[in-house]
VOPAGU-2260 file (C-alpha; in pm, 1 decimal, decimal comma):
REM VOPAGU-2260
SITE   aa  ch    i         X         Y         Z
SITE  UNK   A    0    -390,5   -2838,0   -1134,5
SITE  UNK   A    1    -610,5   -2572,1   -1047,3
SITE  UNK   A    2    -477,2   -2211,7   -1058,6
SITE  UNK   A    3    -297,4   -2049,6    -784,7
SITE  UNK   A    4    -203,4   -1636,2    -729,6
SITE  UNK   A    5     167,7   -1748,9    -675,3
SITE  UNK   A    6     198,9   -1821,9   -1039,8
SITE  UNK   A    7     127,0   -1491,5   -1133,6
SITE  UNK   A    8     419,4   -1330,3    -954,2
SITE  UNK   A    9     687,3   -1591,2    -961,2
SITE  UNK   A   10     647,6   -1872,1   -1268,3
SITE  UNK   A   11     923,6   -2137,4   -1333,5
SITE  UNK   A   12    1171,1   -1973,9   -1087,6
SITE  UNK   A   13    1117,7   -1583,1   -1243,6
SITE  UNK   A   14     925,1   -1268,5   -1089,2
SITE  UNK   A   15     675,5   -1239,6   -1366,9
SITE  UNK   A   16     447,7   -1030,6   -1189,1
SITE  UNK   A   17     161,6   -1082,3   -1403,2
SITE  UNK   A   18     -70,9    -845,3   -1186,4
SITE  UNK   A   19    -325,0    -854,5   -1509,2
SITE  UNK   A   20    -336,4   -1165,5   -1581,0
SITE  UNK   A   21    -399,7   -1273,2   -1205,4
SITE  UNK   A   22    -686,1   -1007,9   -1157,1
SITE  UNK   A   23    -859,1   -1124,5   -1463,0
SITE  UNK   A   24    -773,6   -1507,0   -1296,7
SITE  UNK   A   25    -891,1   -1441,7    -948,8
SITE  UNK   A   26   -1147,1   -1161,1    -833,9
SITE  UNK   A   27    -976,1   -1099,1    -522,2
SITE  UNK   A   28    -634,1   -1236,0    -526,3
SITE  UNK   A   29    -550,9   -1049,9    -196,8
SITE  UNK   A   30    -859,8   -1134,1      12,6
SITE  UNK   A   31    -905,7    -760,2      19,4
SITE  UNK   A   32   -1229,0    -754,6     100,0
SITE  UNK   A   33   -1193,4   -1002,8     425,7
SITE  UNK   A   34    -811,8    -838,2     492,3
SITE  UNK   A   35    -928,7    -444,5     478,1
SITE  UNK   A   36   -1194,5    -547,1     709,0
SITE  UNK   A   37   -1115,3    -808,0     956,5
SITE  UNK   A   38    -803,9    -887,9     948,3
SITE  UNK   A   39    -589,8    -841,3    1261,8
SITE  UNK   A   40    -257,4    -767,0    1098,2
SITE  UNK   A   41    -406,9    -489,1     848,3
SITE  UNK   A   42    -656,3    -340,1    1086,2
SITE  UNK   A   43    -307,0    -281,9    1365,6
SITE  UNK   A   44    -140,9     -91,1    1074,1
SITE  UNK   A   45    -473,0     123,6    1088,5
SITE  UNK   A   46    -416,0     165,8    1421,0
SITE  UNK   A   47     -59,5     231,8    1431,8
SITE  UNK   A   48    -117,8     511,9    1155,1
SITE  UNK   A   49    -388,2     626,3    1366,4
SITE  UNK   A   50    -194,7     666,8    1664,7
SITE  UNK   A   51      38,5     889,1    1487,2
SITE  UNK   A   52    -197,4    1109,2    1318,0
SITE  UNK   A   53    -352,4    1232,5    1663,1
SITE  UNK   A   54      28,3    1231,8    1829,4
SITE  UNK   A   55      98,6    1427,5    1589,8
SITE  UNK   A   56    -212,8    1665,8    1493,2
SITE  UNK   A   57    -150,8    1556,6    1120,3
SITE  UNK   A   58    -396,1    1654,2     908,6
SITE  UNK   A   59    -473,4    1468,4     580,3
SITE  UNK   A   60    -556,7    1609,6     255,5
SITE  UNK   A   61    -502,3    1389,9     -17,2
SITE  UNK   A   62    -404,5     982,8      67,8
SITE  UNK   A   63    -241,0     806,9    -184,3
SITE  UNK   A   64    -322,6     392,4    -212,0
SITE  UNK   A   65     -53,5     234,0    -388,4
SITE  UNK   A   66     -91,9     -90,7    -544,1
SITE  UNK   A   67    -447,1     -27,1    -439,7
SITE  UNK   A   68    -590,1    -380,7    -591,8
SITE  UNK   A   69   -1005,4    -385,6    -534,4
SITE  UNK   A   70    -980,6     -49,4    -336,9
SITE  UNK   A   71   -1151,2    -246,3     -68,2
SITE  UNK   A   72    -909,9     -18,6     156,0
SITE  UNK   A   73   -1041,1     316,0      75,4
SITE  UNK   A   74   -1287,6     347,6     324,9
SITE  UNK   A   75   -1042,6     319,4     601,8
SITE  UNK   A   76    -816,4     575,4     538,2
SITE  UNK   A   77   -1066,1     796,0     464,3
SITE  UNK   A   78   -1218,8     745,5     750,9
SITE  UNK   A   79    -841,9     841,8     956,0
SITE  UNK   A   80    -794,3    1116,4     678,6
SITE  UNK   A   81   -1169,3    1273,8     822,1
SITE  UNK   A   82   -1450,7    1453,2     597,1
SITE  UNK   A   83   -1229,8    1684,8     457,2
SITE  UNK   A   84   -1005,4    1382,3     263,6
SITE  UNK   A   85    -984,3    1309,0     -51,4
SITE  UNK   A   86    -861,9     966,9    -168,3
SITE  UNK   A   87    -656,6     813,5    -462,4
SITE  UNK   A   88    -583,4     514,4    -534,2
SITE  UNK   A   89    -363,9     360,6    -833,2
SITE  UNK   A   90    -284,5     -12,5    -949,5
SITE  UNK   A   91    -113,8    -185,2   -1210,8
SITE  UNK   A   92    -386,2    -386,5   -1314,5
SITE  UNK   A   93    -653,1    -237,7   -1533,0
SITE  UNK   A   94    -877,2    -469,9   -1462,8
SITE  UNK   A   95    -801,9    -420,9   -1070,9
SITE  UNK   A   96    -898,6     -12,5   -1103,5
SITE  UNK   A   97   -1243,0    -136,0   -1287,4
SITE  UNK   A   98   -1314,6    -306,1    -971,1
SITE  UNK   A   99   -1198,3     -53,8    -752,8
SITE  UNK   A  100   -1475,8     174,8    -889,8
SITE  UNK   A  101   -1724,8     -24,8    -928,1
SITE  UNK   A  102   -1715,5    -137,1    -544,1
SITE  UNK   A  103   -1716,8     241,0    -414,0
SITE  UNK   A  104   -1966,0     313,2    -643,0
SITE  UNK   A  105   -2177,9      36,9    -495,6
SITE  UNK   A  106   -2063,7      -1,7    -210,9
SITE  UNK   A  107   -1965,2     345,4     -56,2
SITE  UNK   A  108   -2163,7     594,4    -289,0
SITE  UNK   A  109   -2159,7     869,1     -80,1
SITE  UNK   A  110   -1771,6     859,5     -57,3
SITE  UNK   A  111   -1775,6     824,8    -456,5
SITE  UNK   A  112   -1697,5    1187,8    -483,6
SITE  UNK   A  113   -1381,0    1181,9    -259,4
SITE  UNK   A  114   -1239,1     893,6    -433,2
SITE  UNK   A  115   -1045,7     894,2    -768,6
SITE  UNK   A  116    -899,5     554,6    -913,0
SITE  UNK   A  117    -668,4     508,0   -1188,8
SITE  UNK   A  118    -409,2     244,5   -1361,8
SITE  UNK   A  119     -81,6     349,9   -1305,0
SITE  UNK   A  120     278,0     194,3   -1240,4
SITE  UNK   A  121     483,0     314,6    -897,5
SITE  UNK   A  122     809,4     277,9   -1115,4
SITE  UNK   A  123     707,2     507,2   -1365,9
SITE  UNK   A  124     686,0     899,8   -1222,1
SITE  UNK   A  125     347,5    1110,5   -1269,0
SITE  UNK   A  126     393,3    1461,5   -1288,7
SITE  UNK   A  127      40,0    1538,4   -1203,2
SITE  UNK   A  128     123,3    1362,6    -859,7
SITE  UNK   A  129     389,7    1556,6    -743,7
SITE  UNK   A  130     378,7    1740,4    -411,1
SITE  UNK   A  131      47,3    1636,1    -384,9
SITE  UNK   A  132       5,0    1376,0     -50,9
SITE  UNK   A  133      14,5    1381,0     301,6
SITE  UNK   A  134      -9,4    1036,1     317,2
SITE  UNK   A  135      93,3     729,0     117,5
SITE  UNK   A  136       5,0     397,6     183,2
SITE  UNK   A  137     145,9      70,8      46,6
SITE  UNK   A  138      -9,4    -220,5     168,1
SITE  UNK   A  139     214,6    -564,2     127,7
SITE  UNK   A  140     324,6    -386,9    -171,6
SITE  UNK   A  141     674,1    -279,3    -179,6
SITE  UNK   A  142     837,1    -604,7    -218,9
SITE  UNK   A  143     722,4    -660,7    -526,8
SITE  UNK   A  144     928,5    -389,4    -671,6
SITE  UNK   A  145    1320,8    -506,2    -539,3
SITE  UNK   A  146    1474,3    -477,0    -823,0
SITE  UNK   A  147    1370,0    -154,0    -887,5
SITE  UNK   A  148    1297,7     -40,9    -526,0
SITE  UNK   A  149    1568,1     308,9    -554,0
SITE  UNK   A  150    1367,9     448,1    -809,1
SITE  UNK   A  151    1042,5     371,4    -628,7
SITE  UNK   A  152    1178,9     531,5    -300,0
SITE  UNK   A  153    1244,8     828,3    -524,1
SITE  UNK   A  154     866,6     856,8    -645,2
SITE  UNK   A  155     726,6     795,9    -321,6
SITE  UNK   A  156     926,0    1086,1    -221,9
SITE  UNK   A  157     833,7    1289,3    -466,9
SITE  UNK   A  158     422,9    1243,5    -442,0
SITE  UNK   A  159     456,6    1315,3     -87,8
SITE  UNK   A  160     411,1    1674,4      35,8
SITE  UNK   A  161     671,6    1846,7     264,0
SITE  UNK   A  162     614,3    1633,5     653,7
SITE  UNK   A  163     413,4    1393,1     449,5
SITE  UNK   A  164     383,6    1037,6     622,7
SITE  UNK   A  165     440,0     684,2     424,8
SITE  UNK   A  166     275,7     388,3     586,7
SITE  UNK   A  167     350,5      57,7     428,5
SITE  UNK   A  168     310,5    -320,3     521,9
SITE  UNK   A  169     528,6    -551,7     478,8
SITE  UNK   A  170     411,4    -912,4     451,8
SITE  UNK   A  171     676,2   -1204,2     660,8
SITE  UNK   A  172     605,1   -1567,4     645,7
SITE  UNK   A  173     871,7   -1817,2     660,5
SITE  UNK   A  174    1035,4   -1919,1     323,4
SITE  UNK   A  175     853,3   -1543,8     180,1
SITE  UNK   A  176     952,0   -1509,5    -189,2
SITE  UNK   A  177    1005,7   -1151,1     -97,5
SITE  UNK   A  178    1305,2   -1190,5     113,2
SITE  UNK   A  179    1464,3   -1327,2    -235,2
SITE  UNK   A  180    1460,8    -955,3    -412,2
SITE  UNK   A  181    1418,4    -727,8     -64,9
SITE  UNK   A  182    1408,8    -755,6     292,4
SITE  UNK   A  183    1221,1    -531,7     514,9
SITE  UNK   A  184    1565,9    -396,0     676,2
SITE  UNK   A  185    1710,1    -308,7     360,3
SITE  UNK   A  186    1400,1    -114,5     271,2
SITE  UNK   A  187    1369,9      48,7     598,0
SITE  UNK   A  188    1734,9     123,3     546,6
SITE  UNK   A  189    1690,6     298,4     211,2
SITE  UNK   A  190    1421,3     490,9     340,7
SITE  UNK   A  191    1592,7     667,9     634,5
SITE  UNK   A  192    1857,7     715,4     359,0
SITE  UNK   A  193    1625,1     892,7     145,2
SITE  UNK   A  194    1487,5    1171,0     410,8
SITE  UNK   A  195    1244,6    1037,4     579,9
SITE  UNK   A  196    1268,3     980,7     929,3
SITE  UNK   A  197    1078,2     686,2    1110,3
SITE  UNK   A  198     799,0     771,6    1379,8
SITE  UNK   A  199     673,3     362,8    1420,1
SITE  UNK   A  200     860,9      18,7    1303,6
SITE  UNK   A  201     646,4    -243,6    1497,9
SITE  UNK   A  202     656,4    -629,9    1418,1
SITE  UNK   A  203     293,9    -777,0    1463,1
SITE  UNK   A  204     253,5   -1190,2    1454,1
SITE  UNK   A  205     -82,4   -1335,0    1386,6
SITE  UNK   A  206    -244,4   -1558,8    1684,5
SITE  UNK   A  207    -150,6   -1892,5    1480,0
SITE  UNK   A  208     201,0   -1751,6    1514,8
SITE  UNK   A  209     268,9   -1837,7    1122,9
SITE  UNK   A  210     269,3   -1475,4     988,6
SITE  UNK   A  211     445,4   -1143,4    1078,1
SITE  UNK   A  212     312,9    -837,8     970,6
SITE  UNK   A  213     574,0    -524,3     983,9
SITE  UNK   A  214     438,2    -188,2     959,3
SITE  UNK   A  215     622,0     130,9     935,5
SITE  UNK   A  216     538,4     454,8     910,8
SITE  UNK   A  217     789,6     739,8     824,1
SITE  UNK   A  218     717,7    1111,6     744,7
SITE  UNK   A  219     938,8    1312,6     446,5
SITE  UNK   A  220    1137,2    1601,9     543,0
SITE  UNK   A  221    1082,8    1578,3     924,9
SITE  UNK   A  222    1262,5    1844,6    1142,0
């Protein structure tokens, strides 16, 4: 049986989340570099975060990728952040974050010096991140961490600066895994909770009708 990315997150009935092990498996589990680019779903939650950026005259400083895989997404939100942004992303994976750098450096060279990559986990808090973002972005991320979503809410939180937006994606297909350990309403619900209050919850389905793509975008400490 060949291998398959599923394994890696849910083996024998248990999240595993093996995030290593499928990185050094696969060398783009996510289809990054077709998603970041092409893809419908992903490019609307550009647009949506786009939309509220100019409604909004927000200005980005620092963005924040979390669970940034191949950091095939980097050039996008630098792109909405303008020449003046400066870009981090952080994964799990070490072996992720090695490809991450290597494809800016190749790739993008002349963003190289505006982007910082590193290996890092969302459930444990980094100091040296605190206060520091005026956006966060978590794409199809944030269901991987139900059972310990509270304390993630409370880092994301934390890295963001004062009006500071959070964009995240939120993956929906029929029989998800995801909706085992968190559903999108419960997360939505522990954000509002948590001080942030929502400027766009949309619901996006794919043309073959056999994926749903949720994107919301909330900003920390709104008046």
């Amino acid at each position: 049986m060949s291998p398959n990315v599923n394994d890696c997150i849910i083996r024998d009935g248990v999240f595993v989340r093996d995030f290593e092990g499928m990185y050094q498996q696969f060398d783009d589990p996510w289809n990054q570099q077709r998603n970041c680019g092409s893809d419908i779903l992903t490019r609307s939650s550009y647009w949506f975060l786009g939309e509220v950026l100019r409604a909004r005259q927000h200005k980005l400083s620092h963005v924040l990728d979390l669970g940034c895989g191949t950091g095939h997404c980097a050039e996008r939100l630098l792109f909405l952040g303008g020449d003046a942004a400066h870009y981090t992303g952080i994964d799990i994976s070490e072996t992720a974050i090695s490809r991450a750098s290597q494809h800016v450096r190749e790739a993008w060279p002349a963003l190289a010096a505006r982007v910082h990559f590193e290996t890092g986990d969302i459930r444990n808090l980094n100091p040296k991140l605190v206060s520091k973002f005026s956006l966060i972005y978590c794409g199809k991320t944030l269901y991987y961490l139900g059972p310990e979503i509270d304390v993630c809410v409370h880092h994301i939180g934390a890295y963001l600066s004062d009006g500071g937006l959070l964009c995240y994606t939120y993956n929906q297909r029929d029989g998800s895994f995801s909706n085992r350990y968190l559903t999108y309403n419960i997360l939505r619900a522990k954000l509002l909770g948590s001080g942030f209050e929502e400027k766009i919850f949309a619901e996006i389905t794919n043309t073959a009708g056999d994926e749903k793509l949720v994107v919301h975008i909330c900003q920390k400490g709104a008046q």
